[in-house]
TIZA-524906 format. One record per atom (N, C-alpha, C, CB): residue in three letters; x negated, y negated, z. Coordinates in steps of 0.001 Angstrom, whole numbers, padded with zeros to 6 digits, always signed. Glycine has a CB too. Example, Ala and Ser with C-alpha at 12.3 -4.5 7.8 and 13.67 -1.06 7.14 Angstrom:
TIZA-524906
ala-013190+005690+007800 ala-012300+004500+007800 ala-013200+003300+007800 ala-011308+004473+009046 ser-012850+002250+007080 ser-013670+001060+007140 ser-012900-000030+007870 ser-014084+000598+005725 
This chain:
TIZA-524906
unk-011000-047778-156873 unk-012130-047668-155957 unk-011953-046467-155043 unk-012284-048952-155129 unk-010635-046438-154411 unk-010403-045066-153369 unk-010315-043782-154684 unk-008488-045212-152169 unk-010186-043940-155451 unk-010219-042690-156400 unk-011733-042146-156616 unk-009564-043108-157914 unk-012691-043513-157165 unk-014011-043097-157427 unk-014835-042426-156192 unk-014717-044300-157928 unk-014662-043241-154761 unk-014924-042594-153232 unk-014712-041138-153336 unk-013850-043187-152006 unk-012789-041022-153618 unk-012434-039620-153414 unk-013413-038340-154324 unk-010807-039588-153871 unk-013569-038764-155611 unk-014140-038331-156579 unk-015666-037840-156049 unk-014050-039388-157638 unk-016324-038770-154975 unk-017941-038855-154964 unk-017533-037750-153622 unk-019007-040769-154663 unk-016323-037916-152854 unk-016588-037198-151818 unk-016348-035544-152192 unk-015712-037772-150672 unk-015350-035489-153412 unk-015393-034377-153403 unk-016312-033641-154054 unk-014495-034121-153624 unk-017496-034209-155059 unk-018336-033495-155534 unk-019795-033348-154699 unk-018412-033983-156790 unk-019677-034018-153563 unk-020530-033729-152258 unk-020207-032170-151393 unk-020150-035083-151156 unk-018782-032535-151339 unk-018395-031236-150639 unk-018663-029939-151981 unk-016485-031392-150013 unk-018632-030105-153056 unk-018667-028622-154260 unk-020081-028274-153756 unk-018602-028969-156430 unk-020925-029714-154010 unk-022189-028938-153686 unk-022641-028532-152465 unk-023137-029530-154068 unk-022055-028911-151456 unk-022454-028593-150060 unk-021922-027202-149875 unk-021871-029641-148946 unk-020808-026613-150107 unk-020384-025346-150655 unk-021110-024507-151363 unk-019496-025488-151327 unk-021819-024977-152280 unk-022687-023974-153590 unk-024212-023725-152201 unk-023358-025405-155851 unk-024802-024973-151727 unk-025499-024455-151003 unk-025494-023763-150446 unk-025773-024763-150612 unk-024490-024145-149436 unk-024015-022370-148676 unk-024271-020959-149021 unk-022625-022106-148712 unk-023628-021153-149991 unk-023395-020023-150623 unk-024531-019435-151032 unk-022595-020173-151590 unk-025376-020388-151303 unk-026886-020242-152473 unk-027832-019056-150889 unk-028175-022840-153031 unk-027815-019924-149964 unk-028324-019730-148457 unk-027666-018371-147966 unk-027832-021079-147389 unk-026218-018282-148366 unk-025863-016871-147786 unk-026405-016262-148076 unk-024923-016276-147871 unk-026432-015927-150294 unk-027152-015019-150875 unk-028340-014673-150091 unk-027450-015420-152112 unk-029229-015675-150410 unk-030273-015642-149629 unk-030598-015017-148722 unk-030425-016364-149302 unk-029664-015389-147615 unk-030187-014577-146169 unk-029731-013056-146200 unk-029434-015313-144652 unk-028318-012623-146953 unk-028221-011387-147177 unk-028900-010360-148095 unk-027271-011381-147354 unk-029791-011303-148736 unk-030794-010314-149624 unk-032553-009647-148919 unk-031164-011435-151133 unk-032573-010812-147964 unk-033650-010622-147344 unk-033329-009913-146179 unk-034308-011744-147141 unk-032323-010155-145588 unk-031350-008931-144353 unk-031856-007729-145220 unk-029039-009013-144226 unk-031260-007030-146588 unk-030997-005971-146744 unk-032528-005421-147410 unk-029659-005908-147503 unk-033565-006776-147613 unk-034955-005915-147895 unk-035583-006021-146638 unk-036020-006491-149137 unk-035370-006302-145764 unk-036065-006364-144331 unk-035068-004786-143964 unk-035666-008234-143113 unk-034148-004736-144218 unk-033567-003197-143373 unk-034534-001940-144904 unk-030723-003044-143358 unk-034206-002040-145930 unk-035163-000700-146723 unk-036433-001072-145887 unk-035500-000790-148825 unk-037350-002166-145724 unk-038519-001770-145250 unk-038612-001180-144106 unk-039234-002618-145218 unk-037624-001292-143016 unk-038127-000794-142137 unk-037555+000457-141943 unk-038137-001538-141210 unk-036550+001229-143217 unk-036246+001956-142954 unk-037792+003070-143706 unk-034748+001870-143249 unk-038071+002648-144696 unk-039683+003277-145131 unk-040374+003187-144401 unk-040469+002822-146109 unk-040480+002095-143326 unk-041549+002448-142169 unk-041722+003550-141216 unk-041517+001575-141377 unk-040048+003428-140805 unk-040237+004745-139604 unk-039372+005551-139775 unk-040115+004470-138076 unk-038636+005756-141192 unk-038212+006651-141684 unk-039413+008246-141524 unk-037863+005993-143070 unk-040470+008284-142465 unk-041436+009006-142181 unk-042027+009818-141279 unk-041911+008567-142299 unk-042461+008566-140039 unk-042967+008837-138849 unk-041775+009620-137812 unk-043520+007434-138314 unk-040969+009025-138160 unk-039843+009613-136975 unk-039302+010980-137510 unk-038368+008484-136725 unk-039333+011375-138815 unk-038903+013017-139084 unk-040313+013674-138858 unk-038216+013430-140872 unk-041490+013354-139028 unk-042596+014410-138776 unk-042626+014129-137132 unk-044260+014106-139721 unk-042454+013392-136499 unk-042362+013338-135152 unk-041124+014368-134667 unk-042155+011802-134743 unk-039901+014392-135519 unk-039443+015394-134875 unk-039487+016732-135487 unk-038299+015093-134562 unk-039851+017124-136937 unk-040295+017811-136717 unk-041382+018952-135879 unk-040148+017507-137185 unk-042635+018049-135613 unk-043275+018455-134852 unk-042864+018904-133393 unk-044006+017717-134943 unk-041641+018217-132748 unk-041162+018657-131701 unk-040129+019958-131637 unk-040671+017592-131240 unk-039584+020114-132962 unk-038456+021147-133013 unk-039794+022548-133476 unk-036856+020632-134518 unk-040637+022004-133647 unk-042462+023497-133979 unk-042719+023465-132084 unk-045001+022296-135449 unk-042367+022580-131391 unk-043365+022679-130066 unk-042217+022984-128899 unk-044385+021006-129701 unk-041305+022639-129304 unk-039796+022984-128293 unk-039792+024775-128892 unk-037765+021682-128969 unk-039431+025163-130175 unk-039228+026607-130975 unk-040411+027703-130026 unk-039783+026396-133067 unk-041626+026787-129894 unk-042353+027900-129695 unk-042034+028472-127804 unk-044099+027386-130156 unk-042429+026629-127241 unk-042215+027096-126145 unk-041031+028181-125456 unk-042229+026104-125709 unk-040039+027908-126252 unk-038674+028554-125901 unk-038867+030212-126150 unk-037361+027866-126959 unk-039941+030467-127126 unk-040218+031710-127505 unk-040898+032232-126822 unk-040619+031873-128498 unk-042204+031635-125776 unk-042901+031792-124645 unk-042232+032167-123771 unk-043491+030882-124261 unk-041141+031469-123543 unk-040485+031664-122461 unk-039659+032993-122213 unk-039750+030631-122394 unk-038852+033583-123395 unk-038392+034347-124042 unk-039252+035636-123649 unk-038325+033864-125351 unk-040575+035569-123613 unk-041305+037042-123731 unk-041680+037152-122236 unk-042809+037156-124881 unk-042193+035703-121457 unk-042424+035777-119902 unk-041778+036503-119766 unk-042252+034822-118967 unk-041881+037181-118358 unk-040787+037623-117296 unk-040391+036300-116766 unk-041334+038683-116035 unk-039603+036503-115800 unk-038883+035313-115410 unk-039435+034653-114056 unk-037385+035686-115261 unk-040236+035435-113440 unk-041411+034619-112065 unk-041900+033758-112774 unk-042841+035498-111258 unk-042870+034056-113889 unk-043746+033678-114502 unk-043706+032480-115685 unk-044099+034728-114831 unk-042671+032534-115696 unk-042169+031066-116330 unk-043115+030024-115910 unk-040628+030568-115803 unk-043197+028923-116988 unk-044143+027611-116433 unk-043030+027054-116232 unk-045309+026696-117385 unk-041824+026699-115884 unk-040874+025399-115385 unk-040642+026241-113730 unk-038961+025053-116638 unk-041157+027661-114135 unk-041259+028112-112162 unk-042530+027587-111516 unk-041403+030075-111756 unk-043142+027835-112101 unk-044937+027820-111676 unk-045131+026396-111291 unk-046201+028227-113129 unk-044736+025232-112031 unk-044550+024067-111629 unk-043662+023485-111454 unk-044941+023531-112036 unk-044175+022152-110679 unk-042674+021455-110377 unk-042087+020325-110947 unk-042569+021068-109145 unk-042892+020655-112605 unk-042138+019401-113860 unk-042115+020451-114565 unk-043006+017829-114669 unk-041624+019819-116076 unk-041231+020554-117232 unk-042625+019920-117884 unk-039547+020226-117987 unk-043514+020701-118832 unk-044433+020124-119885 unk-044525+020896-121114 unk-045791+019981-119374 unk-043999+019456-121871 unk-043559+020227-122988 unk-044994+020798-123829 unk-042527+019207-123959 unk-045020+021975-124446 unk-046329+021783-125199 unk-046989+023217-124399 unk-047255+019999-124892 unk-046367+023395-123162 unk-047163+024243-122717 unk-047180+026115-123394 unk-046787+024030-121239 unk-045823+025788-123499 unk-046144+027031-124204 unk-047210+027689-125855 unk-044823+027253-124362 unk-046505+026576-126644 unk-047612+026195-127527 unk-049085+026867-127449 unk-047773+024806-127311 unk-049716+025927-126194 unk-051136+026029-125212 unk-051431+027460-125152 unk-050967+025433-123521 unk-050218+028172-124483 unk-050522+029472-123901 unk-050436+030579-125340 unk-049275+029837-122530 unk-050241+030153-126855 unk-050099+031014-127798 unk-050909+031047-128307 unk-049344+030997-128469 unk-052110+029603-128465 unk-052720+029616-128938 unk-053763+030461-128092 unk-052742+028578-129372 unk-054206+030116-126878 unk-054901+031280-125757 unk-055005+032348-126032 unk-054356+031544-124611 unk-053645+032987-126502 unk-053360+034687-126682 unk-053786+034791-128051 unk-051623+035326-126484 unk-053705+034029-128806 unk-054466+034335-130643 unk-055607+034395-130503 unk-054370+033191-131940 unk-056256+033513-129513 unk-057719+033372-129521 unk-058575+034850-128976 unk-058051+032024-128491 unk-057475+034965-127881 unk-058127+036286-126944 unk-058151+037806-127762 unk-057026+036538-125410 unk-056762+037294-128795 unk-056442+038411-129991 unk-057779+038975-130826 unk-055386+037652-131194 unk-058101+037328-131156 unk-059205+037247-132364 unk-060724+037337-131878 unk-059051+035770-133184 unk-060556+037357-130307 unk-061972+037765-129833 unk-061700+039596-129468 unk-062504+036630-128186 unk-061064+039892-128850 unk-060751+041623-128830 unk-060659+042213-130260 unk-059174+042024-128059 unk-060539+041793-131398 unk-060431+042111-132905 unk-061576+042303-133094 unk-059884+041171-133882 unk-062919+041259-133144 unk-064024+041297-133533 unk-064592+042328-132715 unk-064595+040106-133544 unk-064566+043109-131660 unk-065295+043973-131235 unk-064802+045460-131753 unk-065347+043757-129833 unk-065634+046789-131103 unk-065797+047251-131967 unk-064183+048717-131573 unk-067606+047497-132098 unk-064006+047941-130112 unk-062397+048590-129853 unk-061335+047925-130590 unk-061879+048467-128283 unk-061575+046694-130482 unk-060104+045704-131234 unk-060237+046559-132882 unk-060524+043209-131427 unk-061171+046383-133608 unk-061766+046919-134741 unk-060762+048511-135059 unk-063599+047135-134347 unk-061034+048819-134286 unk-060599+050377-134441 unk-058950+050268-134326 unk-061338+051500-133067 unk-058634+050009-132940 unk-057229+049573-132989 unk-056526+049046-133883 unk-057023+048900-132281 unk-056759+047739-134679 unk-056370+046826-136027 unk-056969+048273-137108 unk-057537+044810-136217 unk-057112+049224-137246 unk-057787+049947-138217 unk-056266+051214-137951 unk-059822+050428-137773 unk-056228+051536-136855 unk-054858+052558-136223 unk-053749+051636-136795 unk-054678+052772-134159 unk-053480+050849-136206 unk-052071+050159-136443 unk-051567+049861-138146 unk-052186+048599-135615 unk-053130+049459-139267 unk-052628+049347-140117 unk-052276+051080-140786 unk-053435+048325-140768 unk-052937+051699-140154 unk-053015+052992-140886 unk-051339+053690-140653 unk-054439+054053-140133 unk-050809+053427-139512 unk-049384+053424-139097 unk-048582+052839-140439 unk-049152+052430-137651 unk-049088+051727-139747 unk-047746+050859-141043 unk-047821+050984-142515 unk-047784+049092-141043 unk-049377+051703-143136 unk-049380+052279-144487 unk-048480+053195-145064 unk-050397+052820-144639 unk-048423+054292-144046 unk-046982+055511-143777 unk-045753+054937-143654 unk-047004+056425-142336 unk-045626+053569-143610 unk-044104+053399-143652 unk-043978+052921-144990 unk-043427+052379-142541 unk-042823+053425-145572 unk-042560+052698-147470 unk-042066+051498-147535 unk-041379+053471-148538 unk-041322+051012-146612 unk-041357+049608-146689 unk-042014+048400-146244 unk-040604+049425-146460 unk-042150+049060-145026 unk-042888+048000-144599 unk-044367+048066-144505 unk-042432+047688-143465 unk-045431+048947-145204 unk-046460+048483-145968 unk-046630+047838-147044 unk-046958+049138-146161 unk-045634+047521-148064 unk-045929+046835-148624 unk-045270+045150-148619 unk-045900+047570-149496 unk-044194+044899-147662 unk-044257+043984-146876 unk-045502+043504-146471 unk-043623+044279-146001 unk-046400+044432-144887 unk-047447+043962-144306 unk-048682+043928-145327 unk-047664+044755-143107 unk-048454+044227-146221 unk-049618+044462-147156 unk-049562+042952-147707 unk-049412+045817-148405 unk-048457+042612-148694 unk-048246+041236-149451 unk-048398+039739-148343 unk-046496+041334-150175 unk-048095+040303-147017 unk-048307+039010-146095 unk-049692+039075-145415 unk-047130+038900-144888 unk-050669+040478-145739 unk-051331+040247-145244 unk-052563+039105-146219 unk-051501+041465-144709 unk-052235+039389-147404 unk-053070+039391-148633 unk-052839+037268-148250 unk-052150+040519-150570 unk-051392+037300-148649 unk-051467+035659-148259 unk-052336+035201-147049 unk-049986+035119-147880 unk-052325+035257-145943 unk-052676+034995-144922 unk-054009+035360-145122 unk-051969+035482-143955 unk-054611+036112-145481 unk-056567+035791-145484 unk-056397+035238-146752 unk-058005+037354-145462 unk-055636+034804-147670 unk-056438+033984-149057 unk-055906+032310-148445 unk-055536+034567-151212 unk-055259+032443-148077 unk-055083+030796-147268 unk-055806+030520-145925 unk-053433+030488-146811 unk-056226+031401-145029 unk-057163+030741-143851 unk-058106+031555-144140 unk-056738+030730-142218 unk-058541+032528-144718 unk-060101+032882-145063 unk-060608+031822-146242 unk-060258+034625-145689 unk-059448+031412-147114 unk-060385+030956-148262 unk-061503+031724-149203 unk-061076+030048-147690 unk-060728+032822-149493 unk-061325+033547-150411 unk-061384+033415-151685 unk-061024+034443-150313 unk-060452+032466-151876 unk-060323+032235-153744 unk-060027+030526-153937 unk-058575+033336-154613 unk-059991+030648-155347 unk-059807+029549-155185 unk-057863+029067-155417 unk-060947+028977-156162 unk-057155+029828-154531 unk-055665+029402-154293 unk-055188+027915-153933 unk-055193+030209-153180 unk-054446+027476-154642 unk-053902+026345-154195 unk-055345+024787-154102 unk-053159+026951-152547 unk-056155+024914-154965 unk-057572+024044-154539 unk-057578+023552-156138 unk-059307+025137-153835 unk-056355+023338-157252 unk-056900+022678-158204 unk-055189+021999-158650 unk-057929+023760-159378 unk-055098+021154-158998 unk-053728+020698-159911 unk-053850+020562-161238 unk-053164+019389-159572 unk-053258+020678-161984 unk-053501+021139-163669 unk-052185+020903-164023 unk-054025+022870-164114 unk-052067+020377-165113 unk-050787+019916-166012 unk-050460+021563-166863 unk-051329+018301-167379 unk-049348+021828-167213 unk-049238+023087-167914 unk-047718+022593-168796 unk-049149+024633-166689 unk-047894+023139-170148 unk-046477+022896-170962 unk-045723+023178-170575 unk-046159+023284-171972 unk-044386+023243-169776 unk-043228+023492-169030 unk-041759+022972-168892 unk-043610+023368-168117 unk-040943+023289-169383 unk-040292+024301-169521 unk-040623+024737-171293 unk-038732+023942-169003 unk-040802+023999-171552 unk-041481+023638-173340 unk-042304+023096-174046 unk-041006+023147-174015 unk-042745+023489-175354 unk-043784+022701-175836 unk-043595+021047-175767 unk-043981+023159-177234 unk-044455+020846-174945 unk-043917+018801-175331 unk-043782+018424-174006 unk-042020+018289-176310 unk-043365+019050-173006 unk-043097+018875-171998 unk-044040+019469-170614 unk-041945+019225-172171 unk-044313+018479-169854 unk-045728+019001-169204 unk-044793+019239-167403 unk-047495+017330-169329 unk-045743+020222-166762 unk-044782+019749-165591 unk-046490+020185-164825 unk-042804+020839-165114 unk-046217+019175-163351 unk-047438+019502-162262 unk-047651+021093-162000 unk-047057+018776-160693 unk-048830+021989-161677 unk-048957+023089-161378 unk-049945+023215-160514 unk-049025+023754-162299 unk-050246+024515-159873 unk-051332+024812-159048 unk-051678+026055-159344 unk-051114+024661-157693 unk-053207+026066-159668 unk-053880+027384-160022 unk-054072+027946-158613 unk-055357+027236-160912 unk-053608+029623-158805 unk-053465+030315-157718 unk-054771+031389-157960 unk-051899+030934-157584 unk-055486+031343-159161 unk-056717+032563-159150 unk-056843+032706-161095 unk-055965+034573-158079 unk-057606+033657-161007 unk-057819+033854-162433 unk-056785+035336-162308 unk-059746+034008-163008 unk-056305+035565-163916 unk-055337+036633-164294 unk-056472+037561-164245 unk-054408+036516-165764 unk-056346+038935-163616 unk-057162+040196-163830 unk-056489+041792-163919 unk-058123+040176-162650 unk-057497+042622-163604 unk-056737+043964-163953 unk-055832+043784-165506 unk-055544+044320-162523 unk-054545+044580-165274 unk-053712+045528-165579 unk-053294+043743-166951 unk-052389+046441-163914 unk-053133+043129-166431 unk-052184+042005-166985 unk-053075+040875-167646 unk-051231+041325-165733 unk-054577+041450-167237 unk-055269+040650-168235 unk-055367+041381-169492 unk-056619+040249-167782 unk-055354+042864-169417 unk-055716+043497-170452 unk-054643+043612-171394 unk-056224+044641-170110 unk-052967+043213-170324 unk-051944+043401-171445 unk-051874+042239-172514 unk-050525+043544-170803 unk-052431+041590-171719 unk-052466+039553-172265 unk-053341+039616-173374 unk-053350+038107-170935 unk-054235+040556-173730 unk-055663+040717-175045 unk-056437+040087-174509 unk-055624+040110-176677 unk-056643+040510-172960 unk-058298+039806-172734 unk-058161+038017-172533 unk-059465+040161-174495 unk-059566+037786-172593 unk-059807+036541-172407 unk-059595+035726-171145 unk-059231+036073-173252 unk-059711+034536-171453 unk-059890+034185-170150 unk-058349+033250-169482 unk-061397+033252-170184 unk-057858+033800-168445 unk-056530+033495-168189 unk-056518+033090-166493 unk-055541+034851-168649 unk-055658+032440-166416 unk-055309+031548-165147 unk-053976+032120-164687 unk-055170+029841-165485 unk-053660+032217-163494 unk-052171+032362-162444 unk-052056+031025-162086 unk-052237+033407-160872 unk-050917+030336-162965 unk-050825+029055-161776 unk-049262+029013-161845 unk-051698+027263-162229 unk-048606+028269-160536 unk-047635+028210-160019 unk-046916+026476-160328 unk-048005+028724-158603 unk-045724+027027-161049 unk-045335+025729-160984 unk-044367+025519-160555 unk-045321+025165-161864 unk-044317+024691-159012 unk-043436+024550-157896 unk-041815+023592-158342 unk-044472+023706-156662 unk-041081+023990-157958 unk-039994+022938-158326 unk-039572+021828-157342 unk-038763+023655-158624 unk-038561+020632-157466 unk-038700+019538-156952 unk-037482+019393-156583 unk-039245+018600-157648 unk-036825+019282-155374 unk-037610+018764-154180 unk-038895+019904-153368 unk-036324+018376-153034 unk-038401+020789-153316 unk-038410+022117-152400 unk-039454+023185-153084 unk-036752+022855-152311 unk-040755+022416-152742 unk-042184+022979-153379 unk-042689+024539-153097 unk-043394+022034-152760 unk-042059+025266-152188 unk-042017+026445-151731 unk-041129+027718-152733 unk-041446+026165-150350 unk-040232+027215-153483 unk-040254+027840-154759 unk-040552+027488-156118 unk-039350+028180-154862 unk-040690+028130-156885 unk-041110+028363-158468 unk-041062+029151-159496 unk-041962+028365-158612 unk-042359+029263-160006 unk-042366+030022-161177 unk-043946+030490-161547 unk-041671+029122-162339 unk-044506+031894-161173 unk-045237+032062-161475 unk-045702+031901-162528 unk-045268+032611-161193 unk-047165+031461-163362 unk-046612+031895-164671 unk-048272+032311-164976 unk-045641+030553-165804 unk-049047+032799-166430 unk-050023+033465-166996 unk-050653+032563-168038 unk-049534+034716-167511 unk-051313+031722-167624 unk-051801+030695-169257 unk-053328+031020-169368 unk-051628+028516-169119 unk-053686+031006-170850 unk-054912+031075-171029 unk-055868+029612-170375 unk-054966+031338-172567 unk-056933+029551-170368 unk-057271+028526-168944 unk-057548+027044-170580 unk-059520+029297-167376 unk-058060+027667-171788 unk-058129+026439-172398 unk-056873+025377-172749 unk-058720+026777-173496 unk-055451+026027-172179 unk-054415+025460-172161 unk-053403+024392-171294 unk-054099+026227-172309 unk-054503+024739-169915 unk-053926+024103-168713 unk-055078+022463-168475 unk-054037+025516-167182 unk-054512+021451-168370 unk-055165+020670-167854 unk-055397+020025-166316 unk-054904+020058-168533 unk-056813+020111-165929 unk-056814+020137-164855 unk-056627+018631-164640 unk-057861+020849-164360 unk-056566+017998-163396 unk-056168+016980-162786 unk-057300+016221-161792 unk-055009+017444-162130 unk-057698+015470-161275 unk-058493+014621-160792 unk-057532+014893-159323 unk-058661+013042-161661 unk-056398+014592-159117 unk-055306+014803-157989 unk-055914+015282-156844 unk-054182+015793-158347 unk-055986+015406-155733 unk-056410+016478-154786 unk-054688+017254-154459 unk-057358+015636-153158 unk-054708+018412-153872 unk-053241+019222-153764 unk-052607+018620-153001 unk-053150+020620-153302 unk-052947+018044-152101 unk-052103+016928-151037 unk-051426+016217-152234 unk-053208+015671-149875 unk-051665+015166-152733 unk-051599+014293-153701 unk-050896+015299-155034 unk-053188+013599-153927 unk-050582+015865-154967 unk-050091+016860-156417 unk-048526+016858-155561 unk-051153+018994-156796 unk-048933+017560-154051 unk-047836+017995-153592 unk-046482+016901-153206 unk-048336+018717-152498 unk-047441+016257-152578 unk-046565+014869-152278 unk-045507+014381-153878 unk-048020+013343-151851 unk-046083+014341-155243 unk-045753+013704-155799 unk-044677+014772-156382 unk-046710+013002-156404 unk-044788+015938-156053 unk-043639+017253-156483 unk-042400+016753-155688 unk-044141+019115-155874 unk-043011+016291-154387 unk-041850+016834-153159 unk-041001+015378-153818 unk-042484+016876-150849 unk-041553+014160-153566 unk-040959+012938-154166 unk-040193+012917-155280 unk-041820+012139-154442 unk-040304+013919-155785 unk-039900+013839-157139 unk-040262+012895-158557 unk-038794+013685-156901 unk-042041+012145-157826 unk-042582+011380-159060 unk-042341+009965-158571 unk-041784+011730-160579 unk-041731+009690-157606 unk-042402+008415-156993 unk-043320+008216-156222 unk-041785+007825-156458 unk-043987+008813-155339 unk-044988+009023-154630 unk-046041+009769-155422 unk-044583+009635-153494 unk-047197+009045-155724 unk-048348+009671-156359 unk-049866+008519-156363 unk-047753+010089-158043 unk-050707+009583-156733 unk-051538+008926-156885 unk-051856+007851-157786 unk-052089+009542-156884 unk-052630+006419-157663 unk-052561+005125-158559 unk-053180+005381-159426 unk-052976+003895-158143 unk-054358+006584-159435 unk-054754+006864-160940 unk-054880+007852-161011 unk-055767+006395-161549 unk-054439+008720-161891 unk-054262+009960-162386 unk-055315+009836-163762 unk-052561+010286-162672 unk-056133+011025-163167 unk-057431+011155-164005 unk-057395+012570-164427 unk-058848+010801-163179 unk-057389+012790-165815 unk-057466+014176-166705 unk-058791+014616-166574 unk-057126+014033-168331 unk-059146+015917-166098 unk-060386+016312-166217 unk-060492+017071-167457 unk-060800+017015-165088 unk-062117+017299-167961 unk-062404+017152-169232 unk-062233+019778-169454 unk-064623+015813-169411 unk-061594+019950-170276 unk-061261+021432-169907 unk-062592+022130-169683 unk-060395+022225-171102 
């Protein structure tokens, strides 16, 4: 009888043990998906938050940098605000871009480039940055405004791209004519380099994607993307 007791007590205690145990699992699995979620939550928010502050601290410090030293805003007032310098750059672009449009700014921006044409290097420096800078805030072409699949690195193998313009001049004519595309196919993580490349346009498939949505899914490396990826018809 004290044997069968001992017997019942000890297979009470195995299982009261396995529960435990069952319950630890448990609570340490949901511990460690409660910490990934919240590290995806404000993982995100908290690097573009500081990014944005190391763009608004950089500039002000650069404001500060060109003031004279009366004229400082941490003299002028009697707090620190961050942002202010920022404020005061954008002021001076604006005042830039209103003295430009007239017909002195005009002439001046007409002298200065004519300067920097005479220099051998650095016209064609100011030349290549100038060309970027009005095809991205003028919007003169259609740069960076389509995503298109392209064979890459090989036949069989497709990689994301972005049409940067149609091929012309000198390199359409070496190509035999026809109708040809510049598109860029960015590498992953670090979407800011690539590989130019020259495809005829019936070869590239365009994408439904918007470039946000192209870009995101470059930078991710293909986990982040859009839920439906729609082939447009060539």
């Amino acid at each position: 009888m004290e044997t069968s007791m001992s017997g019942t007590d000890g297979g009470e205690e195995r299982r009261g043990r396995a529960r435990f145990a069952g319950l630890h699992l448990t609570l340490a699995a949901r511990l460690k998906a409660y910490l990934f979620t919240g590290i995806l939550v404000t993982a995100p928010i908290s690097i573009t938050l500081y990014l944005a502050w190391l763009v608004v601290d950089g500039v002000d410090n650069l404001v500060d940098s060109l003031l004279p030293a009366p004229y400082h805003p941490d003299q002028l007032l009697p707090f620190t605000l961050p942002g202010l310098g920022l404020l005061l750059l954008l002021i001076f672009l604006i005042l830039v871009g209103m003295v430009s449009a007239g017909v002195v700014g005009n002439l001046l921006v007409r002298l200065g480039e004519a300067l920097v044409g005479r220099m051998p290097v650095l016209r064609g420096i100011y030349s290549a940055v100038k060309q970027v800078f009005e095809t991205v805030l003028a919007q003169k072409s259609d740069a960076f405004r389509e995503v298109v699949l392209v064979e890459f690195p090989r036949p069989g193998a497709w990689a994301i791209a972005f049409v940067t313009g149609g091929t012309k001049g000198d390199l359409q004519q070496a190509l035999g004519g026809g109708d040809w595309v510049n598109v860029f196919v960015p590498t992953t993580p670090n979407p800011t380099s690539g590989y130019l490349m020259f495809v005829p346009r019936d070869q590239v498939k365009p994408l439904a994607m918007s470039v946000e949505d192209g870009l995101k899914m470059v930078v991710s490396g293909g986990l982040v993307g859009p839920e439906e990826a729609t082939i447009k018809a060539p």
